[in-house]
C-alpha positions as CSV (number, residue, x, y, z in Angstrom):
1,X,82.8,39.1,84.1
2,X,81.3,36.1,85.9
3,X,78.9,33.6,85.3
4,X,78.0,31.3,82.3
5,X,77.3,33.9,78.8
6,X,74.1,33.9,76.9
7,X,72.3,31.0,76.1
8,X,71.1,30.1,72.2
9,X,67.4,31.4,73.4
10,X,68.3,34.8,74.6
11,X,71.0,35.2,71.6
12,X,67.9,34.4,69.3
13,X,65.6,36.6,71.3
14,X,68.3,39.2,71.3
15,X,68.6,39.4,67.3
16,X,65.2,39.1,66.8
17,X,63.9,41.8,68.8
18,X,67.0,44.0,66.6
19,X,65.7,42.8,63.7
20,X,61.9,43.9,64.5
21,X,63.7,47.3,65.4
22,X,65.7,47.3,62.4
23,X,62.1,46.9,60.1
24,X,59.7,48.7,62.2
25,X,62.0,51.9,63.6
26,X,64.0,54.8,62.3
27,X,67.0,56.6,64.2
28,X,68.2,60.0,63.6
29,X,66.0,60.2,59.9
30,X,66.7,56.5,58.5
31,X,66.7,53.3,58.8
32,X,69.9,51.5,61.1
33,X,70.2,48.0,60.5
34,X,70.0,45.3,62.5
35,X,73.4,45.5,63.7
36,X,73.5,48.7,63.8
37,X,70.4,48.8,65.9
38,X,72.1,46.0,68.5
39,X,75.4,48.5,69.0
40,X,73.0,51.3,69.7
41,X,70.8,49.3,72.3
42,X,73.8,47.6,74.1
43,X,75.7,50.7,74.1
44,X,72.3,52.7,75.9
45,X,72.4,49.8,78.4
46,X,75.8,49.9,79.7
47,X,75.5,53.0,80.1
48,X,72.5,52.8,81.7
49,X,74.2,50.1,84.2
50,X,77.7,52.1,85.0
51,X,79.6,50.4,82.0
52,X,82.1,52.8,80.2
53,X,83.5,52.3,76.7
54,X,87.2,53.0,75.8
55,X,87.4,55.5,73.2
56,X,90.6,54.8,71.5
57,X,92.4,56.7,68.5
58,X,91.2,55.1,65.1
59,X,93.9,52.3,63.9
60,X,94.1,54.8,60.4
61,X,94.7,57.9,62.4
62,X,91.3,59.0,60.9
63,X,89.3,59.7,64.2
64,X,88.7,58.0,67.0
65,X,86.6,54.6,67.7
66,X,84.2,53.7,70.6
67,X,85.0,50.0,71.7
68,X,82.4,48.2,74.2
69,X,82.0,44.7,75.0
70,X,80.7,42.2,72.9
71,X,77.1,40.5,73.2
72,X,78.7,37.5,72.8
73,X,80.3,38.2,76.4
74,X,77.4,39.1,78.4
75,X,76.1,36.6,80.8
76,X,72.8,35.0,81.3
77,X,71.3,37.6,83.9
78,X,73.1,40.6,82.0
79,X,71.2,39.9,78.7
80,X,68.0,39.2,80.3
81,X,68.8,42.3,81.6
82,X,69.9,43.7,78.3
83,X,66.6,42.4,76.7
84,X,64.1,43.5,79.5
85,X,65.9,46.8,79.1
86,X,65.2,46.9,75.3
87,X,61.5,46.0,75.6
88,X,61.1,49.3,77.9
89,X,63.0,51.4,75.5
90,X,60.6,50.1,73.1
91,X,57.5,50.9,75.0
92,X,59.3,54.6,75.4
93,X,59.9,55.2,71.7
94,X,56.6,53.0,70.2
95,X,58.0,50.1,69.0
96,X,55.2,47.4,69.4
97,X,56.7,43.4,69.3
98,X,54.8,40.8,69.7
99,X,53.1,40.2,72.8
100,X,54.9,37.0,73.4
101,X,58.6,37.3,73.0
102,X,59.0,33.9,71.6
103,X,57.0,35.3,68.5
104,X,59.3,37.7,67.5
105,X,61.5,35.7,65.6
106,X,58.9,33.8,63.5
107,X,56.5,37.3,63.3
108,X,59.9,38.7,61.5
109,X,60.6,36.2,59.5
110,X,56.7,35.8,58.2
111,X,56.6,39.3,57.5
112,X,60.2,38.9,55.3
């Protein structure tokens, strides 16, 4: 990984446009929350972009786990990437945000 991580503004833009999924969208017959929703998105986009997961046997011995890379460690351009990404899965599946991304976050919190 190169290059400075994720500023404050695309971490915020990031959780807020989960957070709009999380209220707005179902998956597979329910609700996901927010973090839930966040996990699902990054793990479509590395995919999408070549990026494997481990998939590791679970610490209990119960199953197995799929690790990927934390949010916290994607650079700048990835999680513009990541985000631009989300907005077209959005458009795919009908999730409507706010026309101006910077709106998200208060439009959520409004609506709370």
């Amino acid at each position: 990984m190169k290059g400075e991580t994720r500023s404050i503004a695309e971490n915020k833009l990031l959780q807020a446009l989960c957070r709009h999924i999380a209220k707005h969208h179902e998956w597979a017959g329910a609700k996901r929350s927010q973090d839930t929703w966040r996990r699902l998105l990054m793990a479509s986009w590395f995919r999408a972009n070549g990026e494997s997961a481990e998939v590791l046997p679970a610490l209990d011995g119960h199953g197995v786990d799929v690790v990927w890379r934390k949010s916290s460690q994607l650079t700048v351009s990835e999680c513009a990437s990541l985000i631009e990404w989300i907005y077209c899965w959005g458009a795919e599946f009908g999730v409507q945000f706010p026309v101006d991304p910077r709106q998200v976050e208060s439009i959520d919190k409004a609506a709370a």
